[in-house]
N, C-alpha and C positions, 0 to 999 in steps of 0.2 A: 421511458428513456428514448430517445431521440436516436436512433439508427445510424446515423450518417455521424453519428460520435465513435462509432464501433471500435473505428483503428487506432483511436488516442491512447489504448492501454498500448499497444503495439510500438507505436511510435516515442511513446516513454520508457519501455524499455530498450528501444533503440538507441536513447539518448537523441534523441530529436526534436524535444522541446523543452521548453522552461516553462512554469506556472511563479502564480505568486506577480504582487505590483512590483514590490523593486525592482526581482529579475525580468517583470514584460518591460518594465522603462528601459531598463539598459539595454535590453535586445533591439527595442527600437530602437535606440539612439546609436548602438554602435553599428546597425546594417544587417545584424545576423536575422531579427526577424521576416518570416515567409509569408504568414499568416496568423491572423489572432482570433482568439474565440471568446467572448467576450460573456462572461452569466449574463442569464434574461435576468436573474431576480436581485443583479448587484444594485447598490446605489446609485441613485442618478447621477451624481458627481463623479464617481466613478466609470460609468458608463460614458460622459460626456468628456471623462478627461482623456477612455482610451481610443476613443472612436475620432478625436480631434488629434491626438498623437499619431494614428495610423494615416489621416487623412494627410499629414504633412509629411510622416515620410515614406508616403504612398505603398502602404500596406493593404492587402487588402484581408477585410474583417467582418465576421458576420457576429449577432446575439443569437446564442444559443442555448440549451439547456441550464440546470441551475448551481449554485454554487457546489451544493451539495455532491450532485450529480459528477460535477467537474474533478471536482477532488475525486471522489470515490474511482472513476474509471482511470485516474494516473496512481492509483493509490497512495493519496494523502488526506490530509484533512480540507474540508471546502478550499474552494478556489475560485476568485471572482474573474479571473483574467488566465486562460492558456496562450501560451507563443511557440505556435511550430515553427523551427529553425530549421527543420531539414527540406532542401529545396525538392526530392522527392516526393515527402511527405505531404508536404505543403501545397503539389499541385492534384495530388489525391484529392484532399482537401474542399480544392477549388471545385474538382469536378462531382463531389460529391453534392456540393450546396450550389444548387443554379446560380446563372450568375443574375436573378434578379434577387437573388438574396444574399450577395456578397457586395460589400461596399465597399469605397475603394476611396 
């Protein structure tokens, strides 16, 4: 398990993020998204549709851990896509993954 995942249970129970494609598309589209987390092990279409969606509205987004993984630590089932919406939260986040490994 990936470390720098730690506070996502946290930040889920805060009500500070959404999971799941529908709700990361919407959070991009309507502004609320902070930052996204994106599975190492989703599909490559997947991957490529959420890293070109954050690039345009300039989110910034690292791949991390794996679906499995994702889901388990917000307690639900896999998850290919996190969106932290809390602006808190979200620059934790930031400092937790360098930013050679945050893309933007």
């Amino acid at each position: 398990m990936d470390k720098r995942l730690g506070m996502i249970g946290l930040c889920a129970k805060a009500g500070g993020l959404v999971s799941g494609g529908f709700m990361a598309e919407k959070s991009l589209a309507d502004g609320s998204a902070r930052f996204v987390i994106i599975a190492e092990d989703a599909s490559d279409n997947t991957v490529k549709k959420f890293e070109n969606k954050c690039k345009y509205y300039k989110v910034p987004f690292v791949k991390c851990g794996g679906m499995d993984e994702l889901g388990h630590l917000i307690g639900k089932e896999s998850r290919t896509v996190v969106v932290i919406t809390d602006e808190r939260f979200a620059e934790q986040f930031v400092k937790k993954f360098s930013p050679a490994n945050i893309e933007e």
